[in-house]
KEROZA-689616 format. One record per residue: residue in one letter; x, y, z negated of N, C-alpha, C in turn. Coordinates in steps of 0.1 Angstrom, whole numbers, padded with zeros to 4 digits, always signed. Each point is the difference from the previous one (the first is absolute). Last residue first. Layout:
BEGIN
AXYZXYZXYZ
...
END
This chain:
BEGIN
X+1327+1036-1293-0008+0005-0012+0014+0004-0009
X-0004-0026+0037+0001+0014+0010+0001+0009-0016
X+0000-0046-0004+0014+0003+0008-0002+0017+0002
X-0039-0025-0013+0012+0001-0008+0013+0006-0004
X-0035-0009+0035-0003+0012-0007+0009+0002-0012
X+0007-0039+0026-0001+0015+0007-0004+0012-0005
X-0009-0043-0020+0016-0001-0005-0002+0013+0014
X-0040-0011-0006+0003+0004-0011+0016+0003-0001
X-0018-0016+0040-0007+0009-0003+0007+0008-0010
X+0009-0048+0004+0004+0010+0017-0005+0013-0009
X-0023-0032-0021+0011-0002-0008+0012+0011+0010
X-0044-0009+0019-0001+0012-0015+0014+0000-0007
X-0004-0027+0038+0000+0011+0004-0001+0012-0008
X-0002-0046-0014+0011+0001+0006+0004+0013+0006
X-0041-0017-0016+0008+0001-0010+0017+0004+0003
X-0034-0010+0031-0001+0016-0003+0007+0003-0012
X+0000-0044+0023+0009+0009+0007-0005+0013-0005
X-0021-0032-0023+0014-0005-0002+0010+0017+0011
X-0044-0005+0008-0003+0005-0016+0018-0005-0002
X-0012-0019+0040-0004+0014+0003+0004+0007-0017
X+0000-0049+0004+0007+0009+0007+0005+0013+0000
X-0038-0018-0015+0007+0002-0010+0014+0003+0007
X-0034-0004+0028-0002+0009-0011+0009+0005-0008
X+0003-0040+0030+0006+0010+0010-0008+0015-0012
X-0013-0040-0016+0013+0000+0003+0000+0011+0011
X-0042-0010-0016+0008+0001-0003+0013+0006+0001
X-0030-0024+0032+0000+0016-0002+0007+0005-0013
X-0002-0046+0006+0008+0007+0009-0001+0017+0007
X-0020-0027-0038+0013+0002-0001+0007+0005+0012
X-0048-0010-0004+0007+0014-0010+0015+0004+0002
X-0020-0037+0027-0002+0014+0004+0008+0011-0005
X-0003-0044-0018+0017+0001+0010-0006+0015+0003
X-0030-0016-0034+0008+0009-0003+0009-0004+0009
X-0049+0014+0004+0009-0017+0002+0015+0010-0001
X-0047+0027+0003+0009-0006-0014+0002-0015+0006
X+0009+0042+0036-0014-0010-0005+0005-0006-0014
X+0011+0051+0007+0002-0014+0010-0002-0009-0006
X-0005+0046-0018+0004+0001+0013+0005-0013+0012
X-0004+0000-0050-0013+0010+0004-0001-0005+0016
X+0038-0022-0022-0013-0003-0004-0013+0006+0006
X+0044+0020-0003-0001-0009+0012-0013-0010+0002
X+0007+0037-0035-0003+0001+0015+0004-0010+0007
X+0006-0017-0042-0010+0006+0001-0003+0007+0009
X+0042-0012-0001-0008-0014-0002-0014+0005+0002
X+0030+0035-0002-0002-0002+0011-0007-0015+0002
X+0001+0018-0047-0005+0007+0010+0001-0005+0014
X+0025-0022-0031-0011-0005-0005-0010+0008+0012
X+0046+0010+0003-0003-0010+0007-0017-0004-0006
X+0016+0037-0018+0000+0002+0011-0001-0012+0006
X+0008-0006-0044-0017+0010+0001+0003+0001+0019
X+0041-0010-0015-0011-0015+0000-0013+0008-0001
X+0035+0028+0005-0001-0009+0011-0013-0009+0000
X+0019+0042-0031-0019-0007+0004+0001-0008+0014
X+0041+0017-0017-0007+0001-0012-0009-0011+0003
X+0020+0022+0030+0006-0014+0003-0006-0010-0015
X-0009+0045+0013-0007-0012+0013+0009-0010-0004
X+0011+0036-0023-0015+0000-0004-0002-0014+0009
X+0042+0014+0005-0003-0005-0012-0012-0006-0004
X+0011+0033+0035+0000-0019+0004+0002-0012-0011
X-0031+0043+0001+0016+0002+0000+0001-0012+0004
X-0041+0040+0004+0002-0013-0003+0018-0003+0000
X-0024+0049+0002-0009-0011-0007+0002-0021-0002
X+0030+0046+0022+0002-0006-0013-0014-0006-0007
X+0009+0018+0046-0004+0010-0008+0000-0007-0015
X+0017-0025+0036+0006+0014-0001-0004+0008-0009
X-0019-0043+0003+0018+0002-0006+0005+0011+0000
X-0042-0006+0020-0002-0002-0010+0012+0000-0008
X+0007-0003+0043-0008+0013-0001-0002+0003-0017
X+0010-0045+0021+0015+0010-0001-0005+0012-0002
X-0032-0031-0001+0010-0006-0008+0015+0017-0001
X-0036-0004+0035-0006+0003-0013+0008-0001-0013
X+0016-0021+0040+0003+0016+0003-0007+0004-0012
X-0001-0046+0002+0012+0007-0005+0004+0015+0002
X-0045-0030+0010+0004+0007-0014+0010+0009-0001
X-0021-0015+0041+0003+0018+0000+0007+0001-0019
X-0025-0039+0019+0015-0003+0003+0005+0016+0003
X-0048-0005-0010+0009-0007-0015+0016-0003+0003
X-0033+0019+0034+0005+0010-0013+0007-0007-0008
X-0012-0031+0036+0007+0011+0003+0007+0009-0008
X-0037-0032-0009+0014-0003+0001+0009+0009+0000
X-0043+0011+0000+0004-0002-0010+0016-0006-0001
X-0024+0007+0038+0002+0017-0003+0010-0005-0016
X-0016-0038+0025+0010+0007+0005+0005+0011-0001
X-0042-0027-0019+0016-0006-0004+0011+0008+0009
X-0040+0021-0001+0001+0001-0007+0015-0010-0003
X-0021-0001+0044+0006+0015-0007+0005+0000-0011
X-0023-0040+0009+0012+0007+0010+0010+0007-0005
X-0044-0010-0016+0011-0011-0008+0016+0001+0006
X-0043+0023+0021+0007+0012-0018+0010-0012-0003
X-0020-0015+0038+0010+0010+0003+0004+0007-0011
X-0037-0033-0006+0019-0006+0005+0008+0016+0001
X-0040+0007-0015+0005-0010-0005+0014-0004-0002
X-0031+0022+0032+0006+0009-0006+0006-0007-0015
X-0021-0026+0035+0006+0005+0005+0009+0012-0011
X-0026-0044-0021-0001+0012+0007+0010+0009+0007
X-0009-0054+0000+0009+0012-0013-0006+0008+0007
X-0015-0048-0004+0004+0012+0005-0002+0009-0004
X+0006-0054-0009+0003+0011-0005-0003+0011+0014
X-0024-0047-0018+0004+0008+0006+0004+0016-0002
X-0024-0044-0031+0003+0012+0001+0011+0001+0010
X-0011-0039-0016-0014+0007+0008+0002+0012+0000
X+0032-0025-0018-0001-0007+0013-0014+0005+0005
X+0029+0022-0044-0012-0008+0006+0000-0004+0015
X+0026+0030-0024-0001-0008-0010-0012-0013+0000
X+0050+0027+0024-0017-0002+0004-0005-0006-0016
X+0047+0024+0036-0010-0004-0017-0015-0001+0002
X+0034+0013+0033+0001-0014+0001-0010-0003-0016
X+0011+0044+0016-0008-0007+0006-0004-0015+0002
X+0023+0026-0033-0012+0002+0001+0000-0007+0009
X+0042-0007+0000-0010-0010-0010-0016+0006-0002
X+0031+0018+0037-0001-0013+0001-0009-0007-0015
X+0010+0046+0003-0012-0005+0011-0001-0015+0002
X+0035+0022-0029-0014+0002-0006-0013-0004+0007
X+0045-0002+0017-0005-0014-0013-0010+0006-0006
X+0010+0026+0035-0001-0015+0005-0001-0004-0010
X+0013+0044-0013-0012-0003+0009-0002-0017+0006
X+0040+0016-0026-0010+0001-0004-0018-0007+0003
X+0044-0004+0031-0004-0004-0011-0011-0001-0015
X+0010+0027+0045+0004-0013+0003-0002-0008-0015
X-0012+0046+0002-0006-0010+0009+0005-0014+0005
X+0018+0027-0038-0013+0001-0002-0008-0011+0009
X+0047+0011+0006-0003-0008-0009-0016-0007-0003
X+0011+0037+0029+0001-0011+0006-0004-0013-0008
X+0002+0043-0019-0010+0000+0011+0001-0014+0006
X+0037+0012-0028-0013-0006-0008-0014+0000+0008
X+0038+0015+0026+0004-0010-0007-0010-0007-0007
X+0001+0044+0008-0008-0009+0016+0005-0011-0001
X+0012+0029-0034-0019-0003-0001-0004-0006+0012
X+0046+0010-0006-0003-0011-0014-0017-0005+0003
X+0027+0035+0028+0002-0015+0004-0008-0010-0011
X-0003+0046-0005-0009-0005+0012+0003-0016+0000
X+0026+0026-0030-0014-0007-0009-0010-0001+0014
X+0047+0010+0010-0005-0013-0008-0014-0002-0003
X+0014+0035+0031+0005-0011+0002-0005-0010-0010
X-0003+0043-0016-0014+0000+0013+0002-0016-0002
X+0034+0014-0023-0012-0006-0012-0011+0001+0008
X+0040+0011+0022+0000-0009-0001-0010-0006-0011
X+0002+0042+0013-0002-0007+0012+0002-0010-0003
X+0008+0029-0035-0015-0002+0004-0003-0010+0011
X+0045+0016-0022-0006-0015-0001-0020-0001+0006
X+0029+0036+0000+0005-0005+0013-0003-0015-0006
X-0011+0038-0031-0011+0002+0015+0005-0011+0010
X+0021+0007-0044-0012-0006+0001-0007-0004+0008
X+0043+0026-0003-0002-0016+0004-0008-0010+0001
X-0013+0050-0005+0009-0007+0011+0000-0014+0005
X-0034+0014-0037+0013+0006+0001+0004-0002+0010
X-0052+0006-0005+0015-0007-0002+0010+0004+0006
X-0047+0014+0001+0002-0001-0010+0015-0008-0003
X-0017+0005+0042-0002+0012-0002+0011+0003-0014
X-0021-0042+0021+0014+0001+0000+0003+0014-0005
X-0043-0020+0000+0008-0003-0010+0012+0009-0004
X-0032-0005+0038-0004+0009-0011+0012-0003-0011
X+0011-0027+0034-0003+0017+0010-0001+0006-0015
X-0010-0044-0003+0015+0006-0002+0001+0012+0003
X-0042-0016+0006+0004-0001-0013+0018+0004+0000
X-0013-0012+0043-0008+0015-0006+0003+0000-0021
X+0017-0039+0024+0007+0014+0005-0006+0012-0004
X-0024-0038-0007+0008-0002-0008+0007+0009+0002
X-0030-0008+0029-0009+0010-0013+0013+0001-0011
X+0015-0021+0042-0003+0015+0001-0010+0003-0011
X+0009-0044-0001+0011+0005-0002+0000+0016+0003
X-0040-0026+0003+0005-0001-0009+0012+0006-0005
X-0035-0012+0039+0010+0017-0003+0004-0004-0016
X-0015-0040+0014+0008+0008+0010+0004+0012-0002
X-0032-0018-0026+0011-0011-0003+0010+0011+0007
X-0042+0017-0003+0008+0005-0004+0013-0009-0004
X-0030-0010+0033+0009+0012+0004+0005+0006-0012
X-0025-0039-0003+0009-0001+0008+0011+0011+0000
X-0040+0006-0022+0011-0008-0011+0012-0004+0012
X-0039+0017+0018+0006+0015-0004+0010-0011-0012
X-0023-0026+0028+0009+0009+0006+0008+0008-0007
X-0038-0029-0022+0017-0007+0011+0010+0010+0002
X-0043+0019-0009+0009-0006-0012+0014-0006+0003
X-0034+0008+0031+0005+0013-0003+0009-0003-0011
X-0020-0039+0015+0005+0002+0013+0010+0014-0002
X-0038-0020-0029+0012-0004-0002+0015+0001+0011
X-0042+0017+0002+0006+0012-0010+0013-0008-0004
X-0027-0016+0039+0004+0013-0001+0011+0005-0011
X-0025-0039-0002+0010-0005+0010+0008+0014+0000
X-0040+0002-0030+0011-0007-0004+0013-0004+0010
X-0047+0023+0001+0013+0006+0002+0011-0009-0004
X-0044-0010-0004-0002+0002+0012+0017+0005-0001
X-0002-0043-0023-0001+0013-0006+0000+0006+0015
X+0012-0044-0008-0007+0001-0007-0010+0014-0002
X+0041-0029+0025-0001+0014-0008-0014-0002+0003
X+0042-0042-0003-0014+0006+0007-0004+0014-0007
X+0034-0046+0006+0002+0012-0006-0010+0007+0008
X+0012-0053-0018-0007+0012+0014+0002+0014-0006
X+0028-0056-0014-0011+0013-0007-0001+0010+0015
X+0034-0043-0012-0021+0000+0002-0004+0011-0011
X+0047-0009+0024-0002+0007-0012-0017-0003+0001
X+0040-0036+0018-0013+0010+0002+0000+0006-0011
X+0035-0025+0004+0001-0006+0014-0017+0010-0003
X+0050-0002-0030-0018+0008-0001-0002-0006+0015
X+0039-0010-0042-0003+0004+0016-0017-0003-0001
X+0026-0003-0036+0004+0012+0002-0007-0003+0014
X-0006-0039-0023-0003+0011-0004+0001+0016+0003
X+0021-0053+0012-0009+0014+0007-0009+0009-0004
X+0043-0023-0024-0011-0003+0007-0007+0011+0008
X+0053-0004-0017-0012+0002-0006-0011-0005+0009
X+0052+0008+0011-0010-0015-0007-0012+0001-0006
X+0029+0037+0020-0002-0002-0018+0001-0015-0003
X-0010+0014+0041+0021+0004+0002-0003-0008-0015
X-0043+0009+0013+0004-0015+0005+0011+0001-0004
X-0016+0041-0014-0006-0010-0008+0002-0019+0004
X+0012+0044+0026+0008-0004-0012-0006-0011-0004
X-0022+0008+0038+0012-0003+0000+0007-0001-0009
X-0042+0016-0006+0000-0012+0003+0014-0005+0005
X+0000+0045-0010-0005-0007-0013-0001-0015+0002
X+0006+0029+0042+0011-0001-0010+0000-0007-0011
X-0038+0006+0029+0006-0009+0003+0016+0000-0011
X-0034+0031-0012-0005-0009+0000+0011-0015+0007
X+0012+0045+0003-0003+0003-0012-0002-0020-0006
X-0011+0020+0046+0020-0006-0006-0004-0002-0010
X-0043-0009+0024+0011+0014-0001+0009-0003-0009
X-0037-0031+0020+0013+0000+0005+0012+0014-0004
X-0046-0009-0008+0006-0011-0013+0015+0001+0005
X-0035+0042-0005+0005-0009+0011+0011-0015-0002
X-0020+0045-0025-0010-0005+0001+0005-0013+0008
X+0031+0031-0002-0005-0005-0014-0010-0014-0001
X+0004+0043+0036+0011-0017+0004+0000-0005-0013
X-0032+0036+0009-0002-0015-0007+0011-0010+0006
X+0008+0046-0003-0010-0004-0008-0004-0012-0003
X+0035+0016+0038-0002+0000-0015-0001-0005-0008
X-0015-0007+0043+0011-0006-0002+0004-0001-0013
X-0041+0016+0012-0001-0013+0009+0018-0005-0005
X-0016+0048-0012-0011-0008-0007+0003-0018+0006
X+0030+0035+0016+0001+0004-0015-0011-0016-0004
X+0001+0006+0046+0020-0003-0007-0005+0002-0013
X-0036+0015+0018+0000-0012+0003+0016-0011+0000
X-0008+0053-0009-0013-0010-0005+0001-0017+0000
X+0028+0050+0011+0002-0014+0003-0008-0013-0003
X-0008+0048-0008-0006-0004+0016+0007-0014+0004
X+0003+0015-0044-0014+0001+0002-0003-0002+0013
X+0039+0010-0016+0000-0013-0004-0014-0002+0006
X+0014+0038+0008+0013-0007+0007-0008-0015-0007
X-0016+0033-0023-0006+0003+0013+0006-0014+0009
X+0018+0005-0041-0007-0005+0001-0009+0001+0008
X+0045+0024+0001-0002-0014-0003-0016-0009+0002
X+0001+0048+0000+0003-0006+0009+0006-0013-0002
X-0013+0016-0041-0011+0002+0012+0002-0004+0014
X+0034+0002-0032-0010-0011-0003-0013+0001+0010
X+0024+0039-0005+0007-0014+0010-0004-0012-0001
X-0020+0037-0020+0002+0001+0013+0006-0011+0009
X+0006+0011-0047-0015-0008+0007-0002-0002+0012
X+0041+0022-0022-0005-0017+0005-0012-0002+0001
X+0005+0046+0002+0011-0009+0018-0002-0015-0009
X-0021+0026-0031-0008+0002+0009+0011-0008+0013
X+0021+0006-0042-0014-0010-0001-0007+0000+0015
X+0036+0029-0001+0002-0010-0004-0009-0012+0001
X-0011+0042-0006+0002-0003+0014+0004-0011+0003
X-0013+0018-0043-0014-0011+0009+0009+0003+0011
X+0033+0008-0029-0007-0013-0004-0008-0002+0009
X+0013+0047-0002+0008-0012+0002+0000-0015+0005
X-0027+0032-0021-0003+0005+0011+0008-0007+0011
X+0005-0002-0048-0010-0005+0002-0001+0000+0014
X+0036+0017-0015+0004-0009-0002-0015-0012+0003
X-0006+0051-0003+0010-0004+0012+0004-0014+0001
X-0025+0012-0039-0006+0003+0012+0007-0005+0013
X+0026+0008-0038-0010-0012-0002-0009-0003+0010
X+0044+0031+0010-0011-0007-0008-0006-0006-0003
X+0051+0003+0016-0013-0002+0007-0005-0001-0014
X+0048+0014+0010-0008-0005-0010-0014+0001+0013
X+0049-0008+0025-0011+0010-0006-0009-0005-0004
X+0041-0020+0011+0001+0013+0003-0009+0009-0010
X+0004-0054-0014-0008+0010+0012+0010+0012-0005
X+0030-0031-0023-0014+0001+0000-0005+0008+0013
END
């Protein structure tokens, strides 16, 4: 254990330094993102928006390899994206950024969390920190990506392709699209952080691999239902967000089952 007991106070006093260097870094991350404006808003943001972005030619490739029809392939998205609002270009501009930067400093807010942690652990505790920095970074720039390569395009491609009228034209509001951004990329991201949540929860004895293997079928019923929320209702979408979930829920059963037989052995 630590050398030395710390207060409550002390352990508070602790924490906002901690808290205060990741802000900070998020900060300079999104300063960083905020002067790249035109790489973020023109390549980023709306490579989505663009019939030629991978995401989009890949799907039309499978779907010929398949023999399937041209369903999967997209030759226009007919929709405008426009701001509406005196501040709207601006705030969607400040939003952008500071989600940017916190994509980026991601792994140093994750190191600060370790930093506060490590105090409280044992040795051999402490020499797995670097590697639970390593993973649960790689898992969320993983589901970050997920998010934007996947997520994000099939939600863009059927809203924008959805109509219920031939007199209705779609335009979106600027703050619109970028919350449908953010939101499928932050959300991605955290949900591929399960198995660290998974192994944390094992340690302190609120879940077992018993329990998760118990409620598999409640658990697939739930990722059916977030994949539903979070992407358009056609189910190849659901399913292909799906799968790489239950994946995920399969590999934490695996890491809780790891867990339990180590504490075992030590016990």
């Amino acid at each position: 254990m630590a050398e030395k007991e710390m207060s409550f106070l002390e352990h508070l006093e602790d924490l906002r330094w901690h808290l205060l260097r990741s802000i900070v870094a998020i900060l300079i991350a999104a300063i960083a993102a905020f002067l790249a404006k035109n790489f973020v808003f023109d390549v980023l943001l709306f490579g989505p928006k663009k019939t030629d972005f991978l995401t989009y030619k890949l799907l039309c490739q499978a779907s010929n390899l398949l023999g399937f029809d041209d369903s999967f392939c997209i030759n226009e998205l007919p929709f405008r994206i426009q701001s509406r609002t005196m501040a709207g270009q601006f705030s969607a501009h400040i939003w952008t950024s500071i989600t940017l930067g916190f994509v980026v400093a991601f792994p140093y807010v994750i190191y600060q969390f370790g930093k506060f942690i490590s105090p409280g652990l044992y040795n051999h505790e402490k020499r797995t920190v670097s590697g639970f920095i390593s993973i649960s970074s790689l898992l969320f720039f993983i589901g970050v990506l997920f998010g934007y390569y996947v997520v994000t395009p099939l939600s863009i491609r059927f809203l924008g392709t959805y109509t219920v009228s031939t007199e209705i034209f779609n335009d979106f509001d600027l703050s619109s699209y970028t919350a449908l951004i953010r939101a499928s990329v932050l959300a991605s991201g955290l949900i591929f952080e399960l198995p660290i949540l998974v192994y944390f929860l094992t340690k302190v004895g609120l879940i077992t691999p018993e329990l998760m293997r118990n409620y598999r079928k409640i658990a697939l019923v739930l990722v059916m239902f977030l994949s539903a929320v979070i992407t358009p209702p056609d189910v190849a979408s659901q399913i292909i967000v799906a799968i790489p979930v239950l994946i995920l829920y399969e590999l934490s059963i695996f890491i809780s089952k790891r867990v339990v037989r180590n504490m075992n052995k030590k016990s």
